[in-house]
C-alpha positions as semicolon CSV with decimal commas, in nm:
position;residue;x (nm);y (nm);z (nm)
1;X;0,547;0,204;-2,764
2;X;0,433;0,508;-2,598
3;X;0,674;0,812;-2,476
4;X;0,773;0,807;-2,074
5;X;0,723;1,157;-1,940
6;X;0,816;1,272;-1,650
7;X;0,799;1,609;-1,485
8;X;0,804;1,725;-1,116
9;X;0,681;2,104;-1,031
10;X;0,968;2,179;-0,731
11;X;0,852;2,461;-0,486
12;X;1,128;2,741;-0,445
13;X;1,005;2,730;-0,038
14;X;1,088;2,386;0,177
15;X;1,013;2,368;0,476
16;X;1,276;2,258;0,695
17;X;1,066;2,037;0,937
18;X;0,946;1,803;0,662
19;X;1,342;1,804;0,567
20;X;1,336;1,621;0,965
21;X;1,028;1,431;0,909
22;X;1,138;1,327;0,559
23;X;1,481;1,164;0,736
24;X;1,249;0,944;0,993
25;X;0,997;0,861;0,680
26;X;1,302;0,715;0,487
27;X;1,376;0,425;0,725
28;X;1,035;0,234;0,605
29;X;1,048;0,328;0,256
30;X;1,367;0,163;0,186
31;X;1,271;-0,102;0,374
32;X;0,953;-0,178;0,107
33;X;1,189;-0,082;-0,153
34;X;1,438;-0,311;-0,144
35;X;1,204;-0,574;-0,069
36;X;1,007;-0,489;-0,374
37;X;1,324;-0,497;-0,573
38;X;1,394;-0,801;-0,510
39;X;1,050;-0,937;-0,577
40;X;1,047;-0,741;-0,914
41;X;1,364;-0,912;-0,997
42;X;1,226;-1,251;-0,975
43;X;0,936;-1,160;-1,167
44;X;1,151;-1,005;-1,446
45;X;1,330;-1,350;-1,477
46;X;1,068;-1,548;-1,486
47;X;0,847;-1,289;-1,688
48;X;1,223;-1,346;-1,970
49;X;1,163;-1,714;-1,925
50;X;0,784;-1,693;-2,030
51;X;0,890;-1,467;-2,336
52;X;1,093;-1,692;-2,420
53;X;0,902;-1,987;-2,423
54;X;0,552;-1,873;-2,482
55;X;0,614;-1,573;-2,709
56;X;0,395;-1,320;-2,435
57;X;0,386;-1,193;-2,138
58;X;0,232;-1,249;-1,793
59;X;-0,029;-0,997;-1,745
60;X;0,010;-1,050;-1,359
61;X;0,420;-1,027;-1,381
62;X;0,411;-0,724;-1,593
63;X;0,146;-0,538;-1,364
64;X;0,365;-0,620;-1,053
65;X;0,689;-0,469;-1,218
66;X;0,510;-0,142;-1,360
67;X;0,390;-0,065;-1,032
68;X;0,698;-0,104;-0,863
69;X;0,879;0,120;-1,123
70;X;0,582;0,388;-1,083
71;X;0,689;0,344;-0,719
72;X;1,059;0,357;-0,717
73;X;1,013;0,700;-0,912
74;X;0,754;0,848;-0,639
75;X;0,990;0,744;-0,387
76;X;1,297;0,859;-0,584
77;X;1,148;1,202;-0,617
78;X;1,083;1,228;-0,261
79;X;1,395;1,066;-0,118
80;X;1,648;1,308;-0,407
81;X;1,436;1,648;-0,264
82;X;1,245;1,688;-0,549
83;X;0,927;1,702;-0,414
84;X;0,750;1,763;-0,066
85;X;0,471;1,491;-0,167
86;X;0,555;1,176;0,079
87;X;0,476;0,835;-0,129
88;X;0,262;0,558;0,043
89;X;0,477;0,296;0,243
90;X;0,304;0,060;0,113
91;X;0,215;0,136;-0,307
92;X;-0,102;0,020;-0,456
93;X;0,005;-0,324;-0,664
């Protein structure tokens, strides 16, 4: 298993009109979001269900639900002030 890292360079200067644009930019990212969550929450069941009966994993399943985590970290980032760098609305699956 290989090590998560995770590391976000913050700027000491924000600008205070992205601060405005970032509160506009919210409403359709947590729109996808949740939808996405609730898609990779299926897929996680079913991706249990064909552990358990197969012994591996969906290649398909498991690409769907490390994109959305690589997403929900972007967007985490952004929406938490860590970073001025606006995710896509919609992510690359």
């Amino acid at each position: 298993m290989k090590t998560v890292k995770f590391e976000v360079k913050v700027p000491e200067k924000a600008s205070r009109w992205e601060l405005l644009v970032r509160c506009v930019y919210w409403i359709p990212l947590v729109i996808v979001i949740t939808i996405l969550a609730i898609l990779a929450s299926i897929c996680w069941v079913i991706q249990l269900l064909v552990i358990l009966v197969t012994g591996k994993r969906n290649g398909a399943m498991q690409k769907y639900i490390k994109a959305y985590q690589t997403y929900q970290v972007k967007m985490g980032s952004y929406f938490n002030l860590l970073t001025d760098e606006r995710p896509e609305i919609l992510p690359d699956l």
